[in-house]
C-alpha positions in Angstrom: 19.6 -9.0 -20.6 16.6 -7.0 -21.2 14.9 -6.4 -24.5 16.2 -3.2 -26.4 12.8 -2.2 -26.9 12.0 -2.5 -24.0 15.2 -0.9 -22.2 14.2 2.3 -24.7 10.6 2.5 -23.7 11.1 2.3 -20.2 14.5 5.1 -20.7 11.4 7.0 -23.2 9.2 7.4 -20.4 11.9 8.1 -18.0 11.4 5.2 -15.7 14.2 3.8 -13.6 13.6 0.4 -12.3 16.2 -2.6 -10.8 17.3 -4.7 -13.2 16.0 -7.4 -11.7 12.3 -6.4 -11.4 12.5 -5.0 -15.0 13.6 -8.4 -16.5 11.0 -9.8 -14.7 8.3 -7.9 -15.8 9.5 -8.1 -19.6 8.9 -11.9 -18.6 5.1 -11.0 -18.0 4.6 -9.2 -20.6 6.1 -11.6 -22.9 4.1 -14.2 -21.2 1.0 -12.4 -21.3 1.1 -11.4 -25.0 1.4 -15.1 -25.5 -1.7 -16.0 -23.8 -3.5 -13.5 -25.4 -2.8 -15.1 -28.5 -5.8 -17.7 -27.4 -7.6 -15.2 -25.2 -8.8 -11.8 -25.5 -6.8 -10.6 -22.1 -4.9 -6.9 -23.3 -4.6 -4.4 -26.5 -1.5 -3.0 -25.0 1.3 -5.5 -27.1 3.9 -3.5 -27.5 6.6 -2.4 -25.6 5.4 1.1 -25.8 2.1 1.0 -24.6 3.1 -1.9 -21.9 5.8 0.5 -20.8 2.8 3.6 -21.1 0.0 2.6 -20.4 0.2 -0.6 -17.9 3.7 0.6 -16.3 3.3 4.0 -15.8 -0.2 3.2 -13.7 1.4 0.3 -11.6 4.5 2.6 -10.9 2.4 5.3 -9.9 0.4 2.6 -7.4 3.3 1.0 -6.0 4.3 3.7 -4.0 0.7 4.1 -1.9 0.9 0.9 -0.7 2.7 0.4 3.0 5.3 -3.1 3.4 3.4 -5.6 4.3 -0.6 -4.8 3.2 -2.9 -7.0 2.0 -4.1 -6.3 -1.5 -6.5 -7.6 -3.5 -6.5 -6.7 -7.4 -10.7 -6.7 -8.3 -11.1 -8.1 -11.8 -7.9 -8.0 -12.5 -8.2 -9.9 -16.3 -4.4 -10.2 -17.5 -3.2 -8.8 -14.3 -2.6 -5.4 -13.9 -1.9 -3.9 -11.5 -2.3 -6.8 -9.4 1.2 -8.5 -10.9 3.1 -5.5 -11.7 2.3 -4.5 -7.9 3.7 -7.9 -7.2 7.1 -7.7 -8.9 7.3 -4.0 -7.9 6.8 -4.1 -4.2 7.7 -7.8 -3.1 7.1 -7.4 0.6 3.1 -6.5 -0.2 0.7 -9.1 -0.3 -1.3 -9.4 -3.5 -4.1 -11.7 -4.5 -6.0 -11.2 -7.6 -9.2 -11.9 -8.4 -11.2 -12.8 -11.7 -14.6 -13.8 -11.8 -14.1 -15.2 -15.5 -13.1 -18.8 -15.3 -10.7 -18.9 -18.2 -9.4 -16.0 -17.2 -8.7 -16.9 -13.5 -7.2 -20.1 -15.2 -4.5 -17.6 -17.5 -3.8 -16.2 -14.1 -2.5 -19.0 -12.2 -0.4 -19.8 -15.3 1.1 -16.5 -15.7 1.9 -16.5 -11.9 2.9 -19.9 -11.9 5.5 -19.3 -14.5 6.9 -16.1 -13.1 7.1 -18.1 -9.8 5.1 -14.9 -8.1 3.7 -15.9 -4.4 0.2 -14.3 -6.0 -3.3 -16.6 -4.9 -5.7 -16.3 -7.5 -9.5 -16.4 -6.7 -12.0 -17.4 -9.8 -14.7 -15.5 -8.2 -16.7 -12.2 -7.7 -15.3 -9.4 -5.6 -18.4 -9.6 -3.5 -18.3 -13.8 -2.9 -14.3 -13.1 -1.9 -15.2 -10.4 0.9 -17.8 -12.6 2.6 -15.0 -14.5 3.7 -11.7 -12.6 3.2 -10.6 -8.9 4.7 -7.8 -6.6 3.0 -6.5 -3.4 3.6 -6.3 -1.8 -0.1 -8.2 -2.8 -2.8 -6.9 -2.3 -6.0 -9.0 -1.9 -9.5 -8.1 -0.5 -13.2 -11.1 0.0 -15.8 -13.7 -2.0 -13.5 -16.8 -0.2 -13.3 -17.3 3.6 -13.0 -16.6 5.2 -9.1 -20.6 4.3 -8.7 -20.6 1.2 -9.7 -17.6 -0.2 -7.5 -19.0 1.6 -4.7 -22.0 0.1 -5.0 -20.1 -3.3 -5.0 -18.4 -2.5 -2.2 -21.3 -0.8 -0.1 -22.5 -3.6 2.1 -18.6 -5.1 2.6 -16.6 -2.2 4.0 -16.0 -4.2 7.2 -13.9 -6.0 5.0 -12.3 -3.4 3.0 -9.8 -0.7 4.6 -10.0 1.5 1.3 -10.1 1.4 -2.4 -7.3 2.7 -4.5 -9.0 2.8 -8.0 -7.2 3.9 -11.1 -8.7 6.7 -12.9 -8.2 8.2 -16.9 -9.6 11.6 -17.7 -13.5 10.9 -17.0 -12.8 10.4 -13.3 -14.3 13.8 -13.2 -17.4 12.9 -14.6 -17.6 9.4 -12.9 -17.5 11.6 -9.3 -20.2 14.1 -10.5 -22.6 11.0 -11.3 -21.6 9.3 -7.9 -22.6 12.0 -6.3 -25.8 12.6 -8.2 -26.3 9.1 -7.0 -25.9 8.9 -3.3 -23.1 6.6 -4.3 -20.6 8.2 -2.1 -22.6 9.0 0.9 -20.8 8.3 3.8 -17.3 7.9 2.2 -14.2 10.3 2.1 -12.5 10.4 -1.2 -9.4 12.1 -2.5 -6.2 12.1 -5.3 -3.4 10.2 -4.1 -1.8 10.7 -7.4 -1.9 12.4 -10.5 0.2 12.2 -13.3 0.3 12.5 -16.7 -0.7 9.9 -19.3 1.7 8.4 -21.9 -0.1 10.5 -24.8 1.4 13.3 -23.2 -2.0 15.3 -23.4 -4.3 14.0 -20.2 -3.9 13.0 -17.1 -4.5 9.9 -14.6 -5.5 9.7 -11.2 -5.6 7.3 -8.2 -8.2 7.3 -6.3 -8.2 6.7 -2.5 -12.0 6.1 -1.3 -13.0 5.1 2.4 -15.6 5.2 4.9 -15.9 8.1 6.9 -16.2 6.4 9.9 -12.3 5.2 9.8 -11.0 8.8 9.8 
């Protein structure tokens, strides 16, 4: 049986999700507020701003990824979206990767104990694509849009696109990739909006890819 708290954030925000999933993810959160007791992983411990801030991002996501992609979460720290995704769309592929050792240790715990078929790689996003390829990456409050493309400049062979989550600055962030050359030779464009849990901005995902696979 779920939480109350929880079952009143999630009614709140008007979110509607399977009983199954939803006990589940109560499980990571609960798990993950526990690790964060030792290490500095999330500020969202509440059921509010899990339910707000963490959920309402992942459930926007879920939907942009097709059955049976292979998705890689890019610094994914205590897991979101990477495990959310996970425990939302079941027949996607996710890995995770964190280049912070303990970190990438938490990980493997968390999934571990929710028994999630979720690899986790203690390594950089560029180290992982010399020798991996995935369809979407995934990445929330990694780097600025110039910054991850930069990362991602010399492996798009490996990469089919980037779906990167987005608050209110994404605006700003473009302008400056821009200035910069940073998106040269890439198509970009919302594949969602929506509005944040403070009820007064709004958050975007970001689809980004080369031209040359239009």
């Amino acid at each position: 049986m779920l939480d109350p708290d929880f079952s009143k954030a999630l009614a709140d925000a008007g979110f509607e999700i399977p009983t199954e999933q939803a006990e589940k993810l109560e499980l990571y959160a609960r798990v993950l507020w526990r690790w964060n007791e030792q290490l500095n992983l999330t500020r969202h411990t509440d059921w509010n701003l899990f339910v707000n801030r963490d959920l309402r991002d992942c459930l926007q996501l879920a939907p942009l990824i097709d059955a049976g992609e292979e998705v890689l979460d890019l610094g994914s720290g205590g897991g979101v979206p990477g495990i959310p995704l996970a425990i939302l769309r079941p027949d996607v592929d996710v890995s995770l990767a964190e280049s912070v050792g303990k970190r990438a240790n938490v990980l493997n715990s968390i999934v571990q104990e929710l028994n999630l078929p979720v690899p986790v790689y203690a390594a950089r996003g560029e180290e992982l694509l010399e020798d991996f390829r995935f369809s979407t990456i995934v990445s929330r409050a990694v780097g600025s849009i110039e910054k991850f493309c930069g990362w991602i400049k010399p492996h798009w062979p490996a990469v089919g696109r980037l779906l990167l989550i987005k608050g209110p600055r994404w605006v700003e962030e473009r302008g400056t990739a821009r200035h910069t050359g940073a998106l040269a030779g890439l198509q970009m464009r919302r594949a969602a909006t929506y509005p944040l849990g403070d009820g007064e901005h709004e958050g975007v995902i970001l689809q980004i890819w080369p031209e040359s696979s239009t």
